[in-house]
C-alpha positions as semicolon CSV with decimal commas, in nm:
position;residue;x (nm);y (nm);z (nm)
1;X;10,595;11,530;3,521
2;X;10,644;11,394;3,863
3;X;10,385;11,292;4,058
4;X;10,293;11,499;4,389
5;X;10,438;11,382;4,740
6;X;10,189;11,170;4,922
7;X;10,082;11,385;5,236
8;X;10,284;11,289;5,549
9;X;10,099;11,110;5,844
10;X;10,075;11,252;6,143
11;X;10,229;11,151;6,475
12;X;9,862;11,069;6,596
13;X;9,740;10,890;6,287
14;X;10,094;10,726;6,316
15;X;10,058;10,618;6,674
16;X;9,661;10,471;6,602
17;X;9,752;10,265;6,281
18;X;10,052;10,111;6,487
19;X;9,773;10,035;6,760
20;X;9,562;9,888;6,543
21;X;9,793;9,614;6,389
22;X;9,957;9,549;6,747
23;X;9,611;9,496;6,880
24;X;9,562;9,243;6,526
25;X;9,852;9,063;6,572
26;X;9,794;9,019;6,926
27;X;9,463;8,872;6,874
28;X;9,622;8,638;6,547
29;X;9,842;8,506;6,753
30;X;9,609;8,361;7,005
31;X;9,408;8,234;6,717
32;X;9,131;8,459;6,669
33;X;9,036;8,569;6,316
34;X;9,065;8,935;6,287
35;X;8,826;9,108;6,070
36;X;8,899;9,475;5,894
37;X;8,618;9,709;5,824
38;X;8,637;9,838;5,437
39;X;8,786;10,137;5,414
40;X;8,483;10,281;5,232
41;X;8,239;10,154;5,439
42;X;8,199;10,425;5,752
43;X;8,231;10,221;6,120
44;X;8,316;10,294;6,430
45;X;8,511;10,007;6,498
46;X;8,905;9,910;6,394
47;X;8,819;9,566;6,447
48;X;8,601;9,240;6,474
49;X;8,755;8,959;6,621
50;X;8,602;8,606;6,708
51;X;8,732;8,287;6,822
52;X;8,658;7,938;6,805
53;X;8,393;7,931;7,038
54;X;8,196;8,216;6,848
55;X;8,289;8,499;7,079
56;X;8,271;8,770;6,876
57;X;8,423;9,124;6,983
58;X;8,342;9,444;6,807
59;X;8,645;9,607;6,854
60;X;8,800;10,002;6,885
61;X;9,120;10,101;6,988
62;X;9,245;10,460;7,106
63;X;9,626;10,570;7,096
64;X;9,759;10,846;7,353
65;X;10,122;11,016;7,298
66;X;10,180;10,943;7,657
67;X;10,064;10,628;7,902
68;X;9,932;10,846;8,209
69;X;9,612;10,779;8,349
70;X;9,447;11,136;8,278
71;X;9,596;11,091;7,891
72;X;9,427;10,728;7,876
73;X;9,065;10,777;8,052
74;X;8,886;11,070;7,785
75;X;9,036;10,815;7,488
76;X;8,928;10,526;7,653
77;X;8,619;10,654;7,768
78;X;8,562;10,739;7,395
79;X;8,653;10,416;7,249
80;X;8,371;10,288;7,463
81;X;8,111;10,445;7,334
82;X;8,204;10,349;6,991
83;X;8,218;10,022;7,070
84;X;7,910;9,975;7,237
85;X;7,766;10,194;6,958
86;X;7,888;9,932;6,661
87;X;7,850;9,639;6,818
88;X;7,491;9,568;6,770
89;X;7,334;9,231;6,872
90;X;7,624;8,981;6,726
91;X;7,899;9,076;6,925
92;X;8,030;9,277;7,267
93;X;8,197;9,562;7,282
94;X;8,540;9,553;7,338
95;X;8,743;9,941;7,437
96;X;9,147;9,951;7,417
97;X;9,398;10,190;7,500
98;X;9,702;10,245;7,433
99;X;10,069;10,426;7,434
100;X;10,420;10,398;7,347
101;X;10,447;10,284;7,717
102;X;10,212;10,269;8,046
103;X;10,261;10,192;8,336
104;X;10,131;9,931;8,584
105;X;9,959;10,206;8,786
106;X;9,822;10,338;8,501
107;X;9,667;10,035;8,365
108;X;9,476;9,954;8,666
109;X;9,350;10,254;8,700
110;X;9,164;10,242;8,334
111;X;9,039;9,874;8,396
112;X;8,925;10,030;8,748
113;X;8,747;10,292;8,608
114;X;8,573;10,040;8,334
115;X;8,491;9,840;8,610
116;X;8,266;10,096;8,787
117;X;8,157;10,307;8,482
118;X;8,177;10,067;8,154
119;X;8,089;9,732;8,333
120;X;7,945;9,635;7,996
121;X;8,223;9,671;7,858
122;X;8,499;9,454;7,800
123;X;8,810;9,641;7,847
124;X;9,238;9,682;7,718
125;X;9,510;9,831;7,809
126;X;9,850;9,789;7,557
127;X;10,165;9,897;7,511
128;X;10,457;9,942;7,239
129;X;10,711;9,742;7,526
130;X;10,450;9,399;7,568
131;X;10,205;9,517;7,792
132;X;9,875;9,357;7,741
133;X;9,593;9,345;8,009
134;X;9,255;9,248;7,887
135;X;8,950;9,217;8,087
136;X;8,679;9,064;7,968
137;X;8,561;8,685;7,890
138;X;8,809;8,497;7,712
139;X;9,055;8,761;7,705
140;X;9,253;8,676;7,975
141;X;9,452;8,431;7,762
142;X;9,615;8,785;7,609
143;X;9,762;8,910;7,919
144;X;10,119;8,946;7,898
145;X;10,343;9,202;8,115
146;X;10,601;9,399;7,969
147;X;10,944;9,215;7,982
148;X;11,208;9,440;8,188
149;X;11,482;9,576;8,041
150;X;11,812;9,396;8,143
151;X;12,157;9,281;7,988
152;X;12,092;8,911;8,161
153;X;11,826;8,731;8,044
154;X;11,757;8,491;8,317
155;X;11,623;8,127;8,234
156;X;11,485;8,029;8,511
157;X;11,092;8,078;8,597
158;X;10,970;8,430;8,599
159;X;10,869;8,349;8,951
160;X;11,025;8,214;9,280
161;X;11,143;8,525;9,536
162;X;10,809;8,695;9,439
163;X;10,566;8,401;9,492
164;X;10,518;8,457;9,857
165;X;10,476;8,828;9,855
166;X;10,230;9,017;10,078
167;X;9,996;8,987;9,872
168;X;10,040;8,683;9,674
169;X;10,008;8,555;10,028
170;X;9,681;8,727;10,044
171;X;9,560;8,579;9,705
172;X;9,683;8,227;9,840
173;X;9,424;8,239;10,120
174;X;9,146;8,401;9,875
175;X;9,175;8,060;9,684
176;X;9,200;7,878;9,975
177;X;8,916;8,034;10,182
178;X;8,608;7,802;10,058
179;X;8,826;7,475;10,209
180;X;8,903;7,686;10,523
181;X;8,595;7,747;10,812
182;X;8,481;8,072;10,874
183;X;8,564;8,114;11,216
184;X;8,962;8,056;11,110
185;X;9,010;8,274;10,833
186;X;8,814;8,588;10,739
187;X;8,854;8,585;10,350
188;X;8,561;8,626;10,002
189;X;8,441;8,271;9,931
190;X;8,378;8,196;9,621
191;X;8,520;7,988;9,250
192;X;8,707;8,240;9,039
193;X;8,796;8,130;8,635
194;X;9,086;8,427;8,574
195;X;9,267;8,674;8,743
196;X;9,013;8,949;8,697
197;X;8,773;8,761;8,925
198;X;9,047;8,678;9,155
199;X;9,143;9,065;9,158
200;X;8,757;9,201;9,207
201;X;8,717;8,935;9,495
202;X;9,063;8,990;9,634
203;X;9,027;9,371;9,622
204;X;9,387;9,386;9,456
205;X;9,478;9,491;9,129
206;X;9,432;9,302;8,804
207;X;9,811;9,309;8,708
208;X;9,906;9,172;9,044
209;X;9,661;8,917;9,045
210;X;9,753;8,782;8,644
211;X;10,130;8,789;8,767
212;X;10,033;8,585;9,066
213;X;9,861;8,334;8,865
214;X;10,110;8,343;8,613
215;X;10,329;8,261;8,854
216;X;10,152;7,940;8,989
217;X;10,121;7,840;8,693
218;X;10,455;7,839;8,594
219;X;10,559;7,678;8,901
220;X;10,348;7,408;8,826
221;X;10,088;7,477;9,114
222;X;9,767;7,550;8,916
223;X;9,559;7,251;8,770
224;X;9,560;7,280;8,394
225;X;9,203;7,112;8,381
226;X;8,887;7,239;8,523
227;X;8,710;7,556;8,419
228;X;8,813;7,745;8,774
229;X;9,146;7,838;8,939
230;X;9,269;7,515;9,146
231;X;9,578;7,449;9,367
232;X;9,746;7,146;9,282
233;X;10,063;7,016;9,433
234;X;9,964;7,158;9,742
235;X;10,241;6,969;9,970
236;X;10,512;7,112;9,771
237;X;10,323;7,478;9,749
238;X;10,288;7,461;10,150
239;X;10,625;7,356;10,208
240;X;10,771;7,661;10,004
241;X;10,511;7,895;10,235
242;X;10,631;7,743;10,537
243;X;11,022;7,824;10,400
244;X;10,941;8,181;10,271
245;X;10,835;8,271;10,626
246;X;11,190;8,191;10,778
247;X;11,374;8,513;10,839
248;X;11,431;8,791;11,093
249;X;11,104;8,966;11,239
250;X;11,151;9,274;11,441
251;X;11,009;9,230;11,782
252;X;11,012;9,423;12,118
253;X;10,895;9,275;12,500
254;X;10,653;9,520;12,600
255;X;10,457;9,573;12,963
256;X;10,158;9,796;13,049
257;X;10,189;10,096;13,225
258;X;9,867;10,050;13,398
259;X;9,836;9,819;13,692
260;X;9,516;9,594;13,680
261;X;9,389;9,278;13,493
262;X;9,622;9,237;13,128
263;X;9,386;9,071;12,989
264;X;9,137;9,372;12,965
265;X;9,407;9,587;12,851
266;X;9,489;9,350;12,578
267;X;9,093;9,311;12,484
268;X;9,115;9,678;12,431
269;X;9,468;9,693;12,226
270;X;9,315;9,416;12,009
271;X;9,022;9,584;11,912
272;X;9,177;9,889;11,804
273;X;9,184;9,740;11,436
274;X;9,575;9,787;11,469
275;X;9,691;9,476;11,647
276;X;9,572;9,113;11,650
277;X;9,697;8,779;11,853
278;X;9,989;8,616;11,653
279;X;10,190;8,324;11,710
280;X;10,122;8,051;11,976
281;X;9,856;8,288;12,156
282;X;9,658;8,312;11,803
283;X;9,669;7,917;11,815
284;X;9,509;7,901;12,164
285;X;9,215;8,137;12,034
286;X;9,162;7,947;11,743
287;X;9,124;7,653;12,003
288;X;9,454;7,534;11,837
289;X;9,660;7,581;12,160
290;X;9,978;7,366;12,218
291;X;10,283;7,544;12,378
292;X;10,231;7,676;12,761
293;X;10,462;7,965;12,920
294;X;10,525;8,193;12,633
295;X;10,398;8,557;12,647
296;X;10,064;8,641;12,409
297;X;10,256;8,751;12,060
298;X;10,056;9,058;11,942
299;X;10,122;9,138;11,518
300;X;10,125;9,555;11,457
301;X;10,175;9,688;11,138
302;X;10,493;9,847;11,176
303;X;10,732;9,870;11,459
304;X;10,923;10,211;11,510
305;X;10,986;10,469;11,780
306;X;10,692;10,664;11,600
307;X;10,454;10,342;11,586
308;X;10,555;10,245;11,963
309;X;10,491;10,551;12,051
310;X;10,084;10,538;11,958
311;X;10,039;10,232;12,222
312;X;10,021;10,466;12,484
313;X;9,959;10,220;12,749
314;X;10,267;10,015;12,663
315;X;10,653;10,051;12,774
316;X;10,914;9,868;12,627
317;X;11,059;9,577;12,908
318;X;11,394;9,679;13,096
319;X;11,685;9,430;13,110
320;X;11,528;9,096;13,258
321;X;11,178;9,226;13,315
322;X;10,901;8,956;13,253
323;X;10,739;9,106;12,930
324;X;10,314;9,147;12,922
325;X;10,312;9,068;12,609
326;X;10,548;9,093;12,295
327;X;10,464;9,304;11,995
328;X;10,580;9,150;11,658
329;X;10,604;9,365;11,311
330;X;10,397;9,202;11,056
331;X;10,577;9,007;10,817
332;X;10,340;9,066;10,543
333;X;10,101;9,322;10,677
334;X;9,841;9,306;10,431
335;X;9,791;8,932;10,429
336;X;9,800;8,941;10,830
337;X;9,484;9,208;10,819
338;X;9,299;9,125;10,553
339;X;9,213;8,744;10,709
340;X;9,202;8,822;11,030
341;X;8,934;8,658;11,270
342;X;8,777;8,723;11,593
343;X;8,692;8,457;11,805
344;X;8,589;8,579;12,146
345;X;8,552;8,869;12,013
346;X;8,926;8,914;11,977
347;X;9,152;8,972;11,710
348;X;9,341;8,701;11,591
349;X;9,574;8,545;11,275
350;X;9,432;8,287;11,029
351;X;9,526;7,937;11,091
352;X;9,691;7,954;10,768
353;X;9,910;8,246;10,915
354;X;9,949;8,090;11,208
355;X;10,059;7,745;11,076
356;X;10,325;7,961;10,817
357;X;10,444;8,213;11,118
358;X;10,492;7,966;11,391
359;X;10,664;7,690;11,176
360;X;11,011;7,871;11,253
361;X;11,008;7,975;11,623
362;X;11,201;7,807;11,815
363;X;11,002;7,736;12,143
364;X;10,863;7,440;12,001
365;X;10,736;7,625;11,722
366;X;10,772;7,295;11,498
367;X;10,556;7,075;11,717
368;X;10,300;7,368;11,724
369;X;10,275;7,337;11,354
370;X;10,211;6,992;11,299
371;X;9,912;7,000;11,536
372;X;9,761;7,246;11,342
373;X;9,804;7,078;11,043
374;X;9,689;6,784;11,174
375;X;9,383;6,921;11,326
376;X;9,301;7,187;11,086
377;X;9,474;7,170;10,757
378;X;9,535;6,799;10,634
379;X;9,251;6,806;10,386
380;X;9,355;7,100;10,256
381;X;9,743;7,100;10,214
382;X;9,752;6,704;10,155
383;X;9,807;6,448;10,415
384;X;10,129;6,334;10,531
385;X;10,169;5,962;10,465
386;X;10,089;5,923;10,860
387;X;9,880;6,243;10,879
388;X;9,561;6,076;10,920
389;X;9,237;6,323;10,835
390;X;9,157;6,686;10,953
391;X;9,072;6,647;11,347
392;X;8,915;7,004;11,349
393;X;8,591;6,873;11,548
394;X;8,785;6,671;11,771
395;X;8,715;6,703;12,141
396;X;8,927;6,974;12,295
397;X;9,161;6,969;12,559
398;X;9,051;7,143;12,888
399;X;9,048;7,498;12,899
400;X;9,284;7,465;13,186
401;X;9,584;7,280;13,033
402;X;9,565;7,537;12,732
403;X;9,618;7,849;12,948
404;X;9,878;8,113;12,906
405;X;10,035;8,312;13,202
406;X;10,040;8,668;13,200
407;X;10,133;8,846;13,455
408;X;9,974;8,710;13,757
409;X;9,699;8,655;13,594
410;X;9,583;8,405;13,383
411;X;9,502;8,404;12,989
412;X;9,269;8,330;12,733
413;X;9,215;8,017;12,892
414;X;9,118;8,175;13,228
């Protein structure tokens, strides 16, 4: 007599048992011992895991049919609970999601809401294509992205036109701030050991953040000792900054419409929260001032017959007018924003933006750069063979010789 067909699995008990041994593996792999519960014995966990260092994770794993946020949250939210339920004293909870794929949106959005509502909680997201993103201590050695699907397999580092993004820039200055005084770069201060602190302090995702330190890392620009995230080979790192930043930048001479002192008017554009001082003008408020008889350079977010249009109190220059001032697009808007300062109570660039931006102009934009290196930023990018130290606290030149015409008027050294 033959024996009776063993019951088919369903698609869902399919979809959690492939979790579950992806989530093993992954966790083998990186040398953690991966502990099964016996079958007979009732748990709510799939797994413990524990490393070297006696972390130990009580781990349980949820499996969606589909990678979308609203598919991922109840089962996630659900494989907290458990977790936290079976962990007891020995070990931390540990919640992971997963799907056949999910998206980058997607994943942020569960480690997001884990964040705020599961802080306890150490947290997963995985995928059937290589996604892994972990949050949690000693999990960030997991985090892998999903490779992209292409006929050419390049060898060369994951990296290089992506390092200088908007805001990898950002991220740059994050790790940067705690060298950098206050008063020239707005930025959070503080020693981050992974991505996920870089990300919370940053205010930028968590899979942005692990690329951008994957990236540095690749590139041979994060110290491999040390239990925080440190530049190293800052010369080089600076150099390629400086090089990302040469390029076309859309600008447009503007003038005000209303007669009367510029330098009001431009008080009042700049603390609109739209526009800040870019360029050689930004140097001169940071008290970094070199180049005389150049219009103030004012950064906007976007420049467009709709964006012109909001500056009310602005018309573009005609043919061989003498512009006010010149209003620059952004060249990475969120890095420009996020670390701007205000000294005398106007808007300004970083010196770190400033030292990138003005590298490439060609009113003696070169010149302009080197000072501020050598007064500002020697210490922190690496002095020059002849760079001699930072000469931030170095007497300043007189007001006078720093000043900027506009108009008929003077400028921020008036």
């Amino acid at each position: 007599m033959k024996s009776a067909a063993k019951p088919l699995k369903s698609p869902a008990a399919e979809r959690g048992q492939r979790a579950e041994r992806l989530l093993a593996d992954i966790f083998e792999q990186a040398g953690w011992r991966v502990e099964r519960p016996p079958k007979h014995q009732r748990s709510d966990l799939d797994l413990i895991v524990r490393n070297s260092k006696g972390v130990v994770y009580a781990v349980e794993v949820k499996a969606a049919v589909e990678g979308r946020a609203d598919r991922l949250l109840p089962l996630f939210s659900q494989a907290v609970l458990q977790s936290q339920n079976g962990a007891g004293k020995n070990a931390a909870p540990l919640a992971v999601v997963a799907a056949p794929k999910v998206t980058q949106r997607a994943a942020d959005q569960i480690l997001t809401f884990a964040e705020h509502y599961a802080p306890d909680a150490a947290a997963g997201v995985i995928d059937f294509e290589g996604l892994r993103l972990f949050r949690g201590p000693h999990l960030e050695g997991l985090n892998a992205e999903a490779p992209h699907n292409s006929s050419i397999v390049s060898k060369s580092p994951r990296v290089s036109g992506h390092l200088f993004s908007d805001l990898n820039q950002w991220m740059l200055k994050v790790l940067l701030a705690p060298e950098v005084p206050e008063k020239l770069l707005s930025s959070p201060r503080g020693k981050y050991r992974n991505a996920s602190q870089l990300a919370r302090a940053a205010k930028v995702s968590v899979m942005t953040a692990f690329r951008f330190v994957q990236q540095l890392r690749d590139l041979g620009f994060l110290s491999e000792s040390g239990p925080y995230l440190n530049l190293v080979r800052r010369d080089e790192l600076f150099r390629r900054w400086q090089a990302s930043a040469v390029g076309s930048v859309k600008e447009v001479p503007m003038r005000f419409l209303l007669k009367g002192e510029p330098r009001a008017q431009l008080r009042r554009m700049l603390n609109s929260g739209r526009a800040c001082l870019a360029l050689f003008a930004a140097a001169e408020a940071l008290r970094l001032g070199f180049v005389e008889g150049v219009p103030p350079y004012v950064y906007v977010e976007r420049i467009g017959p709709g964006n012109l249009a909001a500056w009310k109190n602005l018309r573009a220059c005609e043919s061989g007018e003498r512009p006010d001032i010149i209003l620059r697009q952004a060249p990475a808007a969120q890095s420009v924003f996020r670390g701007v300062v205000r000294p005398d109570a106007m808007a300004s660039c970083d010196v770190l933006q400033v030292w990138v931006d003005v590298s490439s102009h060609p009113s003696r934009g070169h010149e302009q750069a080197d000072l501020i290196r050598k007064r500002a930023l020697n210490r922190i990018i690496g002095e020059r063979v002849n760079g001699g130290p930072c000469e931030l606290c170095a007497p300043r030149r007189s007001p006078s010789s720093l000043a900027y015409p506009l108009g008929d008027s003077g400028w921020l050294g008036s």
